[in-house]
N, C-alpha and C positions, 0 to 999 in steps of 0.2 A: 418706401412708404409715400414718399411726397411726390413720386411717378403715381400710385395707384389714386393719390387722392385729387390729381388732376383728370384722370381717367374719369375716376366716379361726376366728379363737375360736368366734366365735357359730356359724357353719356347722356345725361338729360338733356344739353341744350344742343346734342346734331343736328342736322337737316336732315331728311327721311331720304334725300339723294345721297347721301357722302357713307351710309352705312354697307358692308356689302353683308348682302343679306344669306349668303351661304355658312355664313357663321349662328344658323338659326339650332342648330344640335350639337352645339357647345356649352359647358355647363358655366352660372355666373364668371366662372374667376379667370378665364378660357377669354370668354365673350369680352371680360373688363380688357385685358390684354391684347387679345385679338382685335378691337376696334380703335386703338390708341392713333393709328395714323387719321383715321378718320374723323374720330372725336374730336382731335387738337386743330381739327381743320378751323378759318376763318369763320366767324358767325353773324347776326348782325348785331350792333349795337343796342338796339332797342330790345332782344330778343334776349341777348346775356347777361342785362341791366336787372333782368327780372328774377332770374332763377339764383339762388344762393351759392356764395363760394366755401368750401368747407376748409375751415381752420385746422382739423384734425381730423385723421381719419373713421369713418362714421363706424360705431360697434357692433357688429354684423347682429342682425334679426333671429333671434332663435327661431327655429323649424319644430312643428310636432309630426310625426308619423300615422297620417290615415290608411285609412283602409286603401286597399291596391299598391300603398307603397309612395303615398303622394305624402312630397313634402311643404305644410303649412305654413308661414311664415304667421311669427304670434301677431306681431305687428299690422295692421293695414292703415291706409289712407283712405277717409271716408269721404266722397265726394256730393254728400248729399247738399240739397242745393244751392250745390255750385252751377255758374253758368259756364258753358263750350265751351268758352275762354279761360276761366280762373279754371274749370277743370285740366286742362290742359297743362295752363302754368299749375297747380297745384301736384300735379303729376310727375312733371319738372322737377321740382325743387322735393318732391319725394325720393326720386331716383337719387339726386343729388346729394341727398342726406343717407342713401343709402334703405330707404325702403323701395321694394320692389312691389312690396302686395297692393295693390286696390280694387278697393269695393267701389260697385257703381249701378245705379241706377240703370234701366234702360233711357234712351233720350237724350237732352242734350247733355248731359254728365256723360252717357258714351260716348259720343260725340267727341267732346275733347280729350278722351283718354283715344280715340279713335286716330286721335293726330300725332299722339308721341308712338306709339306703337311702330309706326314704319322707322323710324330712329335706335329702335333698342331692338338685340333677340328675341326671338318670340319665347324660348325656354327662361333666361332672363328675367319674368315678370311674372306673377301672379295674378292672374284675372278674376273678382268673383263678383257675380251679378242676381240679381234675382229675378221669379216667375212669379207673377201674381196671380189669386185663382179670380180674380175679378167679381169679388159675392158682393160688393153692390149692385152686378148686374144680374145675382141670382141666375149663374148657369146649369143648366144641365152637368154631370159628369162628361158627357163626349164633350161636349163644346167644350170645355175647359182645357179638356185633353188635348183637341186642336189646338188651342192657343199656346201650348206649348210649344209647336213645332213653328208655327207662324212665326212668337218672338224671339225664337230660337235662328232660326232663318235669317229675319231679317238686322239680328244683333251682330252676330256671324261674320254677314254679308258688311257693314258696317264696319267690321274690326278689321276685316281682313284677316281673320285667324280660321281655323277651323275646328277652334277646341277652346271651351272654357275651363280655366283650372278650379272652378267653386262655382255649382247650383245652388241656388237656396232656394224653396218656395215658403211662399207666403201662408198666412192662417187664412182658416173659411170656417163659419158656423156650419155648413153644409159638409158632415164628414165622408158621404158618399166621393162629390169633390175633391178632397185632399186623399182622399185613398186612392182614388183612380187616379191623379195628376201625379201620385209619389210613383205607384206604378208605369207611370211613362217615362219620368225621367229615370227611374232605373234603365230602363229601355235605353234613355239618351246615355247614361253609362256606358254600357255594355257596348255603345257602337261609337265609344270613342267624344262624341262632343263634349262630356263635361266630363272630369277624371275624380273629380270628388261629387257628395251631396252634401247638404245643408236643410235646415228650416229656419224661417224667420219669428217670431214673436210668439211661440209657439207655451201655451202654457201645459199643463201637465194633463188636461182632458185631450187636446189637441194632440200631445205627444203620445198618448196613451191609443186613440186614433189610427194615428202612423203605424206603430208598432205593429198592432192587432195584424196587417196583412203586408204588411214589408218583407221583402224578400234581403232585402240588406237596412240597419238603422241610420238614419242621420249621422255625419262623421262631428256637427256642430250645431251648438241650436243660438242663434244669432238676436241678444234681446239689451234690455237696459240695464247697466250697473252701474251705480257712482258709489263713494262714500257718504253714510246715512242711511245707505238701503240695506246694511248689514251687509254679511260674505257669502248669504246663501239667501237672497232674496225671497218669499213668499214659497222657502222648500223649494225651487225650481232648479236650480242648478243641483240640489245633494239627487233631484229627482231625475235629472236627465243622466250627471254624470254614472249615477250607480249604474245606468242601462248603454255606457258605452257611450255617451255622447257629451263632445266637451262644451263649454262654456265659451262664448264667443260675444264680447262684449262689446256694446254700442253708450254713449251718452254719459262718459266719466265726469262729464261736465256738465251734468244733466243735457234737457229739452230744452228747457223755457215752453216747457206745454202744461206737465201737471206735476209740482205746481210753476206757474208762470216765472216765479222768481230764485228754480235753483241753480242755476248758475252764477247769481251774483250771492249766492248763499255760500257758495262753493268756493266760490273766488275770494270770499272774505271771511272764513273759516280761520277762528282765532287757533285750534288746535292744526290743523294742515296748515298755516301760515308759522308756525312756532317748529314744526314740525320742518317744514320746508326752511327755514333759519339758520338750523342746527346743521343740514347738509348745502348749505348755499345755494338752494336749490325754490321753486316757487310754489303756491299754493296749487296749482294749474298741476305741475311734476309729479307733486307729491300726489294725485286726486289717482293720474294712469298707476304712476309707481306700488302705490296699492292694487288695482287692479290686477297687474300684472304679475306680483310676488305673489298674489293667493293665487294662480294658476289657471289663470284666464287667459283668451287674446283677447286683444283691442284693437276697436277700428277710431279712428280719430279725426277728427276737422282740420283743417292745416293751421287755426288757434282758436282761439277765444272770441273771437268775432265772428258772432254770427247770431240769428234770431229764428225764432220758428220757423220751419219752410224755407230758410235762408240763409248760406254757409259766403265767406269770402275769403278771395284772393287775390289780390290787386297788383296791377302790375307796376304800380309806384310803391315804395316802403318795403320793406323785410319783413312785417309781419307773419305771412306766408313763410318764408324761408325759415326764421327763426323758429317759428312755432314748430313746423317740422323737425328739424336740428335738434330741439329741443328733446320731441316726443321722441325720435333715431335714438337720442341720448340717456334716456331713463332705463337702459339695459345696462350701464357705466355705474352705476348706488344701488344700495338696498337698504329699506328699510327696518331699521331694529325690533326684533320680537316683539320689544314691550310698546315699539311705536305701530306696529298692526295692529297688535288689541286694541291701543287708545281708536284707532279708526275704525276698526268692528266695532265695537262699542257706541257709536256716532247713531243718534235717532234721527236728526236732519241735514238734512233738507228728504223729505219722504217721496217715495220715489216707486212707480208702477214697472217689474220687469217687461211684460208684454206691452206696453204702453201702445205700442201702434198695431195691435192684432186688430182684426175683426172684433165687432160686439160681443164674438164666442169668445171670447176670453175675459176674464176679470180686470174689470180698470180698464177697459179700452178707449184710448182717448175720443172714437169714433162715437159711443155711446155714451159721453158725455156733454160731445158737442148742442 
């Protein structure tokens, strides 16, 4: 065990030269093993000062079984804005901890996911990124449709992969638009670049939309969940899940969008702090741990720091690291019967699922601005 849990260390912090990249159609545990001479290779100091050392070996990520036979890790690393850099190290110290999945923006969040990737197997990692239909700029159906090959292209060309393991597109008031863009990335299925689909913020008119002309459903509908928002927010998840689509959750720590103060609501949660007590465990733990026992995944910020528009990682402090570690760790507890209820039960901090849809959806923070 104390061989495999310097493996996992080293993993995140090789240099993209020291890996030999024929080990790319090896499965995780293969690849951990397989890369062991290279991993323990010399590094630099400033380089391994940053990424976390694991005290014990991290609790492997349960997998859900989609469509085609692809396996989900429940877990992700959300690298929403983060910069190249902290994404990068955020990346880092994911591996390190033992998550493989992340989620990323196009830009520079690819960017620095774009730099650990020559370090690790390509099979190894979970990739999942989104398409926008771009309805602020009011496109046509085709244009739209182009723009999917465009940033598909130039994501691609960027990673250096030729396949993303998780599409997601985005919401549009224009449902001409998402029916013809769901339409294509079927298309990008079927020829291999992406092996799963997804939606993002996608509420029940929206989902309903999709449906109507899909040739296959969404494998996940990717939206907002904390404690306070109930376990089945606004009917949306009992509504996706009946139709085959799972619950794929963003913001257990809220936004800081609407409203502006539920993270520090969340963070100071007399019953999730009482709660978190009882297992040695923190308000923050307890918030995913819910989440995730009611049968959702979770994408996560690498901790508590961060503000609207703005996620960090710093390459001084453990924040990064531990937060991680931490969020690896909340598959090791569970919480007791009568302690979900007391958190289904929770009315605050109030909380919008599609919060970041287009104006077509309820609650968007875009038409409140």
């Amino acid at each position: 065990m104390h061989i495999i849990q310097l493996l996992l260390t080293a993993l995140a912090t090789v240099p993209a030269t020291s890996l030999d990249l024929s080990l790319q159609h090896c499965n995780r545990r293969s690849a951990l093993l397989g890369v062991g001479a290279a991993a323990l290779a010399p590094i630099s100091p400033a380089r391994s000062a940053t990424v976390t050392t694991l005290t014990a070996p991290p609790t492997a990520i349960p997998t859900w079984r989609l469509a085609g036979g692809v396996d989900f890790p429940i877990l992700s690393l959300n690298t929403a804005g983060l910069t190249a850099d902290a994404a990068e190290l955020a990346f880092r110290n994911a591996l390190a901890a033992g998550i493989s999945h992340v989620e990323f923006h196009p830009g520079i969040e690819r960017d620095g996911v774009a730099r650990v990737l020559p370090s690790v197997p390509r099979q190894s990692v979970f990739l999942t990124t989104k398409v926008a239909t771009g309805w602020e700029r009011n496109p046509t159906p085709a244009a739209a449709v182009a723009s999917i090959r465009q940033r598909l292209d130039a994501d691609l060309a960027v990673l250096g992969t030729d396949y993303f393991d998780m599409l997601m597109l985005r919401e549009s008031p224009d449902r001409a638009v998402m029916q013809a863009m769901w339409a294509e990335m079927e298309n990008v299925r079927a020829e291999g670049k992406a092996r799963s689909l997804g939606v993002i913020n996608y509420c029940e008119s929206a989902l309903a939309c999709i449906l109507a002309t899909a040739k296959e459903p969404p494998s996940v509908n990717y939206f907002q969940m904390h404690a306070g928002m109930g376990p089945d927010p606004s009917g949306l998840r009992a509504y996706g899940e009946s139709r085959g689509i799972r619950t794929f959750a963003y913001g257990h720590l809220g936004e800081k969008a609407l409203p502006q103060d539920d993270t520090d609501e969340l963070l100071a949660s007399p019953l999730l702090r009482r709660i978190g007590g009882a297992h040695g465990k923190t308000a923050e733990e307890v918030a995913l741990r819910w989440i995730l026992q009611s049968g959702a995944a979770a994408s996560v910020r690498p901790s508590s720091d961060f503000i609207l528009g703005r996620s960090y990682c710093e390459p001084t402090g453990s924040a990064c690291a531990d937060g991680l570690l931490a969020s690896a760790g909340t598959f090791g507890w569970k919480l007791s019967a009568g302690e979900m209820g007391e958190i289904d039960a929770m009315k605050s901090p109030v909380g919008y699922p599609t919060l970041f849809s287009s104006p077509g959806c309820y609650a968007s923070f875009f038409s409140k601005k």
